[in-house]
C-alpha positions in Angstrom: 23.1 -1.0 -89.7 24.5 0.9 -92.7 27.3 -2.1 -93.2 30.4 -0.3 -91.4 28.8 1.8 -87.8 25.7 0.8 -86.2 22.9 3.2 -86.5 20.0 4.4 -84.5 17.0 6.4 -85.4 16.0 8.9 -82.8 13.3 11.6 -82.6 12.3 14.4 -80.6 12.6 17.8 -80.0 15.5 20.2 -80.1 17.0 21.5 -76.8 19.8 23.3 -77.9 21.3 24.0 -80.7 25.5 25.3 -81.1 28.0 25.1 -84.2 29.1 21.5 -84.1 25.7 19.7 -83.3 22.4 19.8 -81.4 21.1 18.7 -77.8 18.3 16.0 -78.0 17.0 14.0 -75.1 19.5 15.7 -72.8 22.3 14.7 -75.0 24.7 16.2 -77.7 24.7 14.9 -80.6 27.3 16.3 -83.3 27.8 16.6 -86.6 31.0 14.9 -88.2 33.3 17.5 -90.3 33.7 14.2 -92.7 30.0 13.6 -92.9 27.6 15.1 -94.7 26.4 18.7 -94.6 23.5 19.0 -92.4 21.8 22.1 -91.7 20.7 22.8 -88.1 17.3 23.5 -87.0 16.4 26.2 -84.5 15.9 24.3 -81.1 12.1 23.7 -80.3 12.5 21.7 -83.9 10.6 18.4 -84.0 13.4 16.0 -85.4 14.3 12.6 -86.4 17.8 11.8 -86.5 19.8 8.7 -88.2 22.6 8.9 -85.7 25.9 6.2 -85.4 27.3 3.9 -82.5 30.1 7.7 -81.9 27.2 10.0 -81.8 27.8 11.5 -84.8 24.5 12.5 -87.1 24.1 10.9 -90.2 20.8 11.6 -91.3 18.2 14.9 -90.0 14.8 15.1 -90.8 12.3 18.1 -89.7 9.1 16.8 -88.5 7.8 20.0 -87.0 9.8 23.4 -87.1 8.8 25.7 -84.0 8.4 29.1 -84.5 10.0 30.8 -82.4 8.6 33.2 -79.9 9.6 35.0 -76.9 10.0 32.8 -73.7 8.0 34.1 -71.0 10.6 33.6 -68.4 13.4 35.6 -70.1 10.4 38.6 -71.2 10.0 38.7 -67.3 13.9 38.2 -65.9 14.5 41.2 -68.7 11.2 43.3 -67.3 12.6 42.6 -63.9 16.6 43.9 -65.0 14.9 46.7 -66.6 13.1 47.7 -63.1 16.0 47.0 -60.8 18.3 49.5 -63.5 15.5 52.7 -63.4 15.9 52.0 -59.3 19.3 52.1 -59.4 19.2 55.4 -61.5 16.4 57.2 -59.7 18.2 55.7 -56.3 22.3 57.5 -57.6 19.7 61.0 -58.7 18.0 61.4 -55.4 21.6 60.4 -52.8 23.0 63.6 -53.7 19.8 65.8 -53.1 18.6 67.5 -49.9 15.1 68.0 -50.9 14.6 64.4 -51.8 12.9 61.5 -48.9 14.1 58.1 -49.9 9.9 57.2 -50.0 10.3 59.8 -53.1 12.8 57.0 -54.9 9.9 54.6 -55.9 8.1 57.3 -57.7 10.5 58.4 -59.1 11.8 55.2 -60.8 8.2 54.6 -61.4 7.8 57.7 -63.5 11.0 56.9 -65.3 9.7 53.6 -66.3 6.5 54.7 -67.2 8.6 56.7 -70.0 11.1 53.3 -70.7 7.7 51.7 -71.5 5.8 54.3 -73.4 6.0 52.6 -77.1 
């Protein structure tokens, strides 16, 4: 108790973070406008959190700050957009040709994304 709101101390790790507070345990936890000045860590963040009765954040502490790093499931849902888009384009080229099989589409968008990858 800090004489006026009950408070609780709370650790763990950073879901998600936004402009008026953080996500921790599956809950949102905000920052008051009439509080004190907290700076947010990036979520992955090891924390522990001073927090009152309203969920408002009165204290932060860093235990652990992630680096962060790319998250294999959005590295392959943007490999995958990238693939369906080079299909799409080699699939719009080849409608409008004669000389073109559909079987031809595939190496075509294959081709096409051997050059999107080529660093």
């Amino acid at each position: 108790m800090n004489g006026r709101v009950p408070t609780e101390e709370v650790e763990g790790l950073v879901e998600a973070v936004n402009a008026n507070g953080l996500k921790l345990g599956g809950a949102w936890l905000n920052v008051s406008q009439f509080g004190p000045k907290l700076e947010l860590p990036d979520a992955g963040a090891h924390v522990r959190l001073s927090v009152d009765s309203r969920g408002y954040i009165k204290t932060l502490e860093v235990l652990d700050q992630v680096i962060p790093r790319g998250n294999d499931q959005t590295s392959s849902r943007d490999e995958r957009i990238t693939r369906l888009a080079v299909l799409k384009a080699a699939a719009r080229f080849a409608a409008d040709r004669q000389d073109i099989k559909s079987a031809d589409v595939l190496t075509i968008a294959d081709r096409w994304l051997q050059w999107v990858d080529a660093d």
